[in-house]
C-alpha positions as CSV (number, residue, x, y, z in Angstrom):
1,X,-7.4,-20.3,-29.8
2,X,-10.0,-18.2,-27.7
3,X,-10.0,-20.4,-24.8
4,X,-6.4,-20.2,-24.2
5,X,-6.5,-16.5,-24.8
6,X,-9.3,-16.4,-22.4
7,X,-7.1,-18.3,-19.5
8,X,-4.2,-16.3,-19.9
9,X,-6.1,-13.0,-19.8
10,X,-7.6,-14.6,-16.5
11,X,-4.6,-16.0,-15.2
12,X,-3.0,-12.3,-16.0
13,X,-5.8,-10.5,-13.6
14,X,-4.9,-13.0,-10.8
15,X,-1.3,-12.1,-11.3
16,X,-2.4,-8.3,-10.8
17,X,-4.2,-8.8,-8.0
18,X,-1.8,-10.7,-6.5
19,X,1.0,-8.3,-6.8
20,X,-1.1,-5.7,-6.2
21,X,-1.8,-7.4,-2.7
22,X,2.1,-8.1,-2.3
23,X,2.4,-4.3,-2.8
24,X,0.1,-3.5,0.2
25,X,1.8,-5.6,2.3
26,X,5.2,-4.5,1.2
27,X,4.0,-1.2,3.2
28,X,4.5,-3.0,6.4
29,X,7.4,-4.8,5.2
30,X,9.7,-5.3,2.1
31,X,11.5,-8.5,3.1
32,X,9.8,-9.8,-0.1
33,X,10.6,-7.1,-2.8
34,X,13.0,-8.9,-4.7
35,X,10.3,-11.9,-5.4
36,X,8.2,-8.7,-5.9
37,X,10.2,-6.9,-8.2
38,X,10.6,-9.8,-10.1
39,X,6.9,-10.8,-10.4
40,X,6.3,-7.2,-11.5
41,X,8.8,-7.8,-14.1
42,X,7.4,-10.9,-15.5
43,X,3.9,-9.2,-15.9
44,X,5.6,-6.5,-17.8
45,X,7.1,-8.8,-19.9
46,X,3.3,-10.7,-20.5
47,X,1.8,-6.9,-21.2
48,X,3.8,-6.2,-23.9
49,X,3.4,-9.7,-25.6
């Protein structure tokens, strides 16, 4: 019901900030993009659901 739809839309704006964070730091480095890449894919994926 609402409360899950309230912990995923939560859990959702963690996973943003998260791989907006990743993406910052990818600047200096992207030894992580594929782990990137892939997170960025998943959120996609929860978007369009």
């Amino acid at each position: 019901g609402s409360v899950q739809g309230a912990y995923l839309v939560s859990w959702l704006v963690e996973e943003m900030l998260s791989v907006l964070r990743e993406e910052r730091r990818e600047a200096n480095g992207a030894r992580d993009y594929r782990r990137l890449s892939l997170r960025r894919a998943s959120a996609k994926m929860l978007l369009m659901m």
